[in-house]
C-alpha positions as CSV (number, residue, x, y, z in Angstrom):
1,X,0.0,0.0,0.0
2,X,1.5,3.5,-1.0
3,X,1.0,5.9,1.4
4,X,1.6,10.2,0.2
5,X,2.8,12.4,3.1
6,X,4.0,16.0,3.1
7,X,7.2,15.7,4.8
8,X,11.0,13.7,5.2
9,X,10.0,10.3,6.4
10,X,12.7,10.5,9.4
11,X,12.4,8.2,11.9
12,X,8.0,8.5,12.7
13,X,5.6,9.4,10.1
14,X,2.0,10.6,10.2
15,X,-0.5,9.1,8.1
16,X,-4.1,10.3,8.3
17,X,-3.6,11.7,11.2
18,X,-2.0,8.8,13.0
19,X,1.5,8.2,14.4
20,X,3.5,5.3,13.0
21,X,7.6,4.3,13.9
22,X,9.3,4.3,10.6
23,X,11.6,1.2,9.8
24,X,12.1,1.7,6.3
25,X,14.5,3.5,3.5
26,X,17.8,4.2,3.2
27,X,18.8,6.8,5.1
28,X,21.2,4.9,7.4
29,X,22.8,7.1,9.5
30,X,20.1,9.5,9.9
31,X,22.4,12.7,8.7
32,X,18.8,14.0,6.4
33,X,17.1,15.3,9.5
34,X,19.9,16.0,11.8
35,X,19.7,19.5,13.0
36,X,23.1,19.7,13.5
37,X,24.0,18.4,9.5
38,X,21.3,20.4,8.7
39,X,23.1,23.6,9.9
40,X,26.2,22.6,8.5
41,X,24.0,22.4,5.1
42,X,22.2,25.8,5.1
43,X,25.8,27.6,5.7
44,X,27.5,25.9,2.8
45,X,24.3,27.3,0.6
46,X,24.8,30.2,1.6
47,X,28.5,29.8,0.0
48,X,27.6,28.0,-3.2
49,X,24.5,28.4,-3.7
50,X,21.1,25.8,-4.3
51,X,22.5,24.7,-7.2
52,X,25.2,24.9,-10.2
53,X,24.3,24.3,-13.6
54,X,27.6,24.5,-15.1
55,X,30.2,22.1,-16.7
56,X,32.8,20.7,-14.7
57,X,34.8,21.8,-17.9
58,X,34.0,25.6,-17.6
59,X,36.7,28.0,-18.0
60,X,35.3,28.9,-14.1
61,X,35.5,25.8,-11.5
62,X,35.0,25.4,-8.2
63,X,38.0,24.7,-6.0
64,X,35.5,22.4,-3.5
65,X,34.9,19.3,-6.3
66,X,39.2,18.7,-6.8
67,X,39.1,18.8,-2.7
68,X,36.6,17.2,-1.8
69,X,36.8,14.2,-4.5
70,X,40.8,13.8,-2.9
71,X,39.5,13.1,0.6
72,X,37.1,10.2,-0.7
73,X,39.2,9.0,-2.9
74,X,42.1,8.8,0.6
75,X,39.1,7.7,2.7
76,X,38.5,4.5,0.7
77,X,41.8,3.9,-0.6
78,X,41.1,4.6,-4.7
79,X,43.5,6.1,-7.0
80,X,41.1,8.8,-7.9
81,X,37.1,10.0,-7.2
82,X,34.4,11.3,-9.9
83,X,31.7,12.7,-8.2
84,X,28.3,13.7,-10.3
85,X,24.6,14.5,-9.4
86,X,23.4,11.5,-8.5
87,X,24.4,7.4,-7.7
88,X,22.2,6.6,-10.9
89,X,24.0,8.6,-12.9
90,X,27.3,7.6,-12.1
91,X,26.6,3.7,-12.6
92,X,25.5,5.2,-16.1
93,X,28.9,6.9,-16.9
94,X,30.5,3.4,-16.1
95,X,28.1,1.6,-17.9
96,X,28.3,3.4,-21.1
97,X,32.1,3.7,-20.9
98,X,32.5,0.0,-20.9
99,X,29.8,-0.4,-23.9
100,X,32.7,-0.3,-26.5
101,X,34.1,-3.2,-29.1
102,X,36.7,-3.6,-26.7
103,X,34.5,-4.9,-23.8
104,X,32.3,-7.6,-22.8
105,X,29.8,-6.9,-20.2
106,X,28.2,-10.1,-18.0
107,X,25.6,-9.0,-15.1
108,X,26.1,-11.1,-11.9
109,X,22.9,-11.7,-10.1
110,X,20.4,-9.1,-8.7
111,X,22.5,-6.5,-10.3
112,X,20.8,-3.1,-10.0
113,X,19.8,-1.6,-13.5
114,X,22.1,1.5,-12.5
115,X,24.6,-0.3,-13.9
116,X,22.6,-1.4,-17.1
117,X,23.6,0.2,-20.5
118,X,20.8,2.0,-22.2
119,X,22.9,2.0,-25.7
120,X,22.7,-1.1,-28.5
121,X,25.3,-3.3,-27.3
122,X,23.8,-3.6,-24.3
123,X,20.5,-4.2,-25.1
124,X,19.8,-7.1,-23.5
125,X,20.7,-6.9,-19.3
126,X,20.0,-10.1,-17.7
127,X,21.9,-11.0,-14.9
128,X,22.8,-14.2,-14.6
129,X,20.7,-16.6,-12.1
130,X,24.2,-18.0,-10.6
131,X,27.3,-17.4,-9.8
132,X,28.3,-20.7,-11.2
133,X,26.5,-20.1,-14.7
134,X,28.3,-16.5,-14.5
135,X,31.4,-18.3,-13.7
136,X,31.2,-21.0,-16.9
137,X,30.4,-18.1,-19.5
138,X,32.9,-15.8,-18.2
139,X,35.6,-18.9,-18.8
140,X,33.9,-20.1,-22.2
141,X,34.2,-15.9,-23.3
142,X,37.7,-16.2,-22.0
143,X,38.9,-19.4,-24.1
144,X,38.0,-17.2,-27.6
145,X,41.2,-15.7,-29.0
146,X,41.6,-12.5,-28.5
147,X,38.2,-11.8,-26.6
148,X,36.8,-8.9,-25.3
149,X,37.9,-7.5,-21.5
150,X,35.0,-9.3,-19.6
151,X,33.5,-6.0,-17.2
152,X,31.5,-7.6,-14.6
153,X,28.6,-5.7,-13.1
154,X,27.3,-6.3,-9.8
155,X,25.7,-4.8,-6.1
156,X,27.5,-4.8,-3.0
157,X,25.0,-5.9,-1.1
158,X,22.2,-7.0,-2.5
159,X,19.9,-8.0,0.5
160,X,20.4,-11.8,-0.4
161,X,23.5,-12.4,1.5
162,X,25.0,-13.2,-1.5
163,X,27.9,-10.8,-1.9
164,X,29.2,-8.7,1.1
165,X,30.7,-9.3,3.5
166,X,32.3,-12.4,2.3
167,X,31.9,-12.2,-1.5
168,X,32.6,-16.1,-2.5
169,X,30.8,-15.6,-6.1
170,X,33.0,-13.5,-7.1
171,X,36.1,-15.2,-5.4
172,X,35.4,-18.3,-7.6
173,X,35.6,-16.0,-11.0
174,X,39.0,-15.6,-12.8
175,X,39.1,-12.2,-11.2
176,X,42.6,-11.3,-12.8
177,X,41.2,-11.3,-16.3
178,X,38.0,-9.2,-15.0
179,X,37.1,-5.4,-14.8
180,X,35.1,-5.6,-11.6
181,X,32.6,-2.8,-11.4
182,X,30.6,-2.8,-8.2
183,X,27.6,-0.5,-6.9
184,X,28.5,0.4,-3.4
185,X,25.7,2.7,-2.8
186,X,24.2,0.4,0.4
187,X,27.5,0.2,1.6
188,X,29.1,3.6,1.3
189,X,29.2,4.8,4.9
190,X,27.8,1.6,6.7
191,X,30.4,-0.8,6.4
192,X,33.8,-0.8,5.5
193,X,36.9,0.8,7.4
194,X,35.5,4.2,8.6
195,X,32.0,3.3,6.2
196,X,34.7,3.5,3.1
197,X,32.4,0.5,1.6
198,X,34.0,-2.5,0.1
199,X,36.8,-0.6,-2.2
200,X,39.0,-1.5,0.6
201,X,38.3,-5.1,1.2
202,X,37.7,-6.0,-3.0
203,X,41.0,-4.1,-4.4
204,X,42.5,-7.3,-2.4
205,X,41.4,-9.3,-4.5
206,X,43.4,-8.4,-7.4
207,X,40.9,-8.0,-10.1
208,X,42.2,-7.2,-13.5
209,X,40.5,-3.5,-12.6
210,X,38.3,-2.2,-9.9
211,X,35.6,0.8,-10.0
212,X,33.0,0.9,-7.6
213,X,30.3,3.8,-7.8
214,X,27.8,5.2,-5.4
215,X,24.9,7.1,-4.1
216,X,26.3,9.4,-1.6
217,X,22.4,10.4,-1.1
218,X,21.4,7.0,1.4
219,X,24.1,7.2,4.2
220,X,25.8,10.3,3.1
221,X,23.3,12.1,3.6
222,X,23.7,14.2,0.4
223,X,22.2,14.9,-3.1
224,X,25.1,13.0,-5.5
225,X,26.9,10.6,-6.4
226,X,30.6,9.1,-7.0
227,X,32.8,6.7,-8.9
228,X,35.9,5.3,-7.2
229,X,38.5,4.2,-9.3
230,X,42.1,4.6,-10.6
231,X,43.7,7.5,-12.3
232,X,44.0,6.5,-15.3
233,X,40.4,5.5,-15.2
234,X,39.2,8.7,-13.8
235,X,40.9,10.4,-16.6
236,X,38.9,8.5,-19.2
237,X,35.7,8.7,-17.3
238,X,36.0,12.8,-17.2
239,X,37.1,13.2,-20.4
240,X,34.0,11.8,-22.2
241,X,31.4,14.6,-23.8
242,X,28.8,12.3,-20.8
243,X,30.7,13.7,-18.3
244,X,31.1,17.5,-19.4
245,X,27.5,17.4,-20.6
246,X,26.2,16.8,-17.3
247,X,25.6,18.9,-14.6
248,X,27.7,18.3,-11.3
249,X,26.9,17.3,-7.9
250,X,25.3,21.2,-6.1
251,X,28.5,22.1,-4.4
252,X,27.2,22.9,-1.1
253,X,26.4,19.3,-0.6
254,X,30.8,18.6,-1.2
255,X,31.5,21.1,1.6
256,X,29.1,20.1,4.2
257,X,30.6,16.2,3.7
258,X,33.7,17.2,5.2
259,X,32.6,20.3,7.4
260,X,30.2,17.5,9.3
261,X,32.8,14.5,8.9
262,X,33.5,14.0,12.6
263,X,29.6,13.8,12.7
264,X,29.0,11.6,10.1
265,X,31.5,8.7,12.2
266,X,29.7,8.9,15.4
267,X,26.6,8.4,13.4
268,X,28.0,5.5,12.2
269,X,29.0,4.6,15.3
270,X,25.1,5.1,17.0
271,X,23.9,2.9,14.3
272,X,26.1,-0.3,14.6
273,X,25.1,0.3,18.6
274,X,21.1,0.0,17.1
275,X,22.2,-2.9,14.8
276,X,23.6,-4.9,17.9
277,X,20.4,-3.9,20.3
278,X,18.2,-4.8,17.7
279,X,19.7,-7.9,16.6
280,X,20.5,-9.1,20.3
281,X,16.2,-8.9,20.4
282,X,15.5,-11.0,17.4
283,X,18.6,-13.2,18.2
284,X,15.9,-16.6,17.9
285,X,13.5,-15.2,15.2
286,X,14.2,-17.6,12.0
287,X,12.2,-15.3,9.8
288,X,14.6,-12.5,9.5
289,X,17.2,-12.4,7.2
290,X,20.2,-9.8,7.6
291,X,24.3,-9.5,6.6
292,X,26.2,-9.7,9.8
293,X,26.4,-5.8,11.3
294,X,24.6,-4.4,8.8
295,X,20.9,-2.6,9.4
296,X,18.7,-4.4,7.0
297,X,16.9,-7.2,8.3
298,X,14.9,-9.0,4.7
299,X,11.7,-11.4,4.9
300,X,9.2,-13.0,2.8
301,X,6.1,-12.6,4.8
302,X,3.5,-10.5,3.8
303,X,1.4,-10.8,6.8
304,X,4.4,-9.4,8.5
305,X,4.0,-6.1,6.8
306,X,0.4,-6.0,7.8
307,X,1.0,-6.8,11.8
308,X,3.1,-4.4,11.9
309,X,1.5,-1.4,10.0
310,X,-1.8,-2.3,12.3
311,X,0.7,-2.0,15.5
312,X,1.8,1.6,14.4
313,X,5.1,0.4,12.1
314,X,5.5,1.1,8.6
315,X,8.7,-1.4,6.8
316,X,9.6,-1.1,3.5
317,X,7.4,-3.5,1.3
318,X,7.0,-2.5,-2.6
319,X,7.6,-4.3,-5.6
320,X,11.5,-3.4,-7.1
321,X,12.7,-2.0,-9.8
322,X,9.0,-2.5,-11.0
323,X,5.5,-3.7,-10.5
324,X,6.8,-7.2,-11.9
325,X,9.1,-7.7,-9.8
326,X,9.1,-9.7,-6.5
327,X,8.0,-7.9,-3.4
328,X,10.9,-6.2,-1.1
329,X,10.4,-6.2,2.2
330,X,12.8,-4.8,4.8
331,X,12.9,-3.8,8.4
332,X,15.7,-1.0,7.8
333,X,17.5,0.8,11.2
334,X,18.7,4.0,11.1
335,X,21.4,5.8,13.5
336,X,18.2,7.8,14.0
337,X,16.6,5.5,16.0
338,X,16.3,5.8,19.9
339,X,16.2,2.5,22.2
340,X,12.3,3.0,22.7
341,X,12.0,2.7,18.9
342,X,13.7,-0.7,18.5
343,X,12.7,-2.4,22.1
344,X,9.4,-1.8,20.4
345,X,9.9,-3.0,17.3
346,X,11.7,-5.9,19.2
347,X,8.7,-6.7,21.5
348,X,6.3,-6.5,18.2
349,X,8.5,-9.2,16.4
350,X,8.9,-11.2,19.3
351,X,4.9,-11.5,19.6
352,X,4.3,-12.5,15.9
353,X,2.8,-15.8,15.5
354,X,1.2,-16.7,12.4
């Protein structure tokens, strides 16, 4: 059931004039309705402005996108950071780069269609239902003389368990002939080394090349997105007409990522607290289905959904990327959360019998 309100949907909502806890989105750490990022917000628009329409190729640039693209790119460990106006269109930029003669793109499963090539040689973007049927096409593409690069596409975390934390798909691939390009944007700023995502732990892996790329607007916090990659790729990626065409990221969003840094880690911090009270609660529930220290918690019951909205708590439960699709549904945590909030949710769960 959709359900239009007139403001953010922070941590409680009002429907028809009724209160209900909110356990759904994306915004992880909370930062969209923190009066204290807030503040840190308003004063960087007053700097740069609401918004700026301009190439990042203008004869005038602002000093705040070289900065602030340096300190992600240190923070996760990447040769170089792209940052553009939103996670969607940054899995675009990728995508299209890597539709070229020279390439071969192969979908790994539940791949999200921001990494799907809208041009003709991607035309047809079906992941693959396996790992292991990924794995024998990728070695059949490999045993062709002179092949194409195989650029593998695939989320983070995909609310399966499938991929992060531990990633054994895409251990079993011939990684060292692979581009890897991964979509980070559940991860960025939830897990990781200081929430630097999974650049970190997959550049061990010694893929042929890695890019990952991002929605900094989930845990972040802010309107954008970036690319994380090496130099030599972040040269290519910036010097195509899709990069210069588009507008860039509003800069007061670039500013207020650094100016509320020490506040976006003990955010972090309050929601990993949240993730262990909540999960010490549903500890024996076998209906639940989560990624160790992380604040999504999956299921496949939609009687679920309707306990809880009748008890006062709205989950996320829609049908994605579209009505055909099978039904997501996801008790999600936020940093935002208070103890009250999830000993309730706890006690709710706890008393669910079907």
């Amino acid at each position: 059931m959709e359900h239009y309100i007139d403001h953010f949907p922070g941590i409680h909502l009002k429907i028809k004039n009724k209160d209900y806890r909110y356990f759904g989105g994306t915004a992880y750490l909370g930062l969209q309705t923190d009066p204290k990022f807030q503040e840190i917000f308003i004063a960087n628009v007053k700097n740069y402005g609401t918004a700026y329409g301009a190439s990042r190729k203008s004869n005038i640039r602002l000093d705040i996108y070289d900065k602030a693209e340096c300190f992600l790119a240190n923070w996760t460990g990447s040769g170089a950071c792209a940052t553009l106006s939103s996670g969607y269109l940054a899995g675009q930029l990728v995508a299209n780069l890597f539709n070229h003669p020279d390439y071969q793109p192969f979908y790994a499963p539940n791949c999200h269609t921001a990494l799907f090539s809208t041009t003709e040689k991607g035309k047809y973007n079906k992941p693959y239902a396996t790992y292991t049927s990924l794995g024998i096409a990728l070695r059949q593409h490999l045993e062709f003389k002179n092949a194409e690069t195989p650029v593998v596409f695939l989320d983070a975390i995909d609310f399966s368990t499938t991929n992060y934390p531990n990633f054994d798909g895409i251990k079993s691939l011939p990684l060292e002939d692979i581009v890897l390009v991964i979509d980070d944007s559940h991860g960025i700023g939830v897990v990781g080394p200081e929430g630097a995502g999974v650049f970190p732990l997959l550049s061990k892996l010694n893929a042929k090349e890695l890019l990952v790329c991002c929605s900094l607007g989930k845990a972040m916090g802010v309107q954008g997105g970036a690319i994380f990659c090496s130099k030599e790729r972040h040269k290519k990626l910036t010097d195509t007409d899709f990069y210069a065409g588009a507008s860039p990221v509003a800069p007061a969003y670039l500013p207020t990522l650094l100016d509320g840094w020490d506040l976006i880690q003990q955010k972090r911090e309050q929601l990993h607290h949240n993730i262990s009270t909540f999960s010490a609660g549903v500890e024996n529930l076998k209906n639940l289905i989560s990624i160790p220290n992380y604040p999504a918690f999956s299921y496949s019951d939609n009687l679920l959904t309707e306990y809880l909205f009748d008890n006062r708590v709205i989950v996320t439960h829609f049908a994605y990327p579209n009505e055909a699709a099978d039904l997501s549904s996801r008790i999600v945590l936020s940093a935002a959360h208070k103890n009250d909030d999830i000993q309730y949710l706890v006690d709710l769960l706890c008393r669910y019998t079907r």
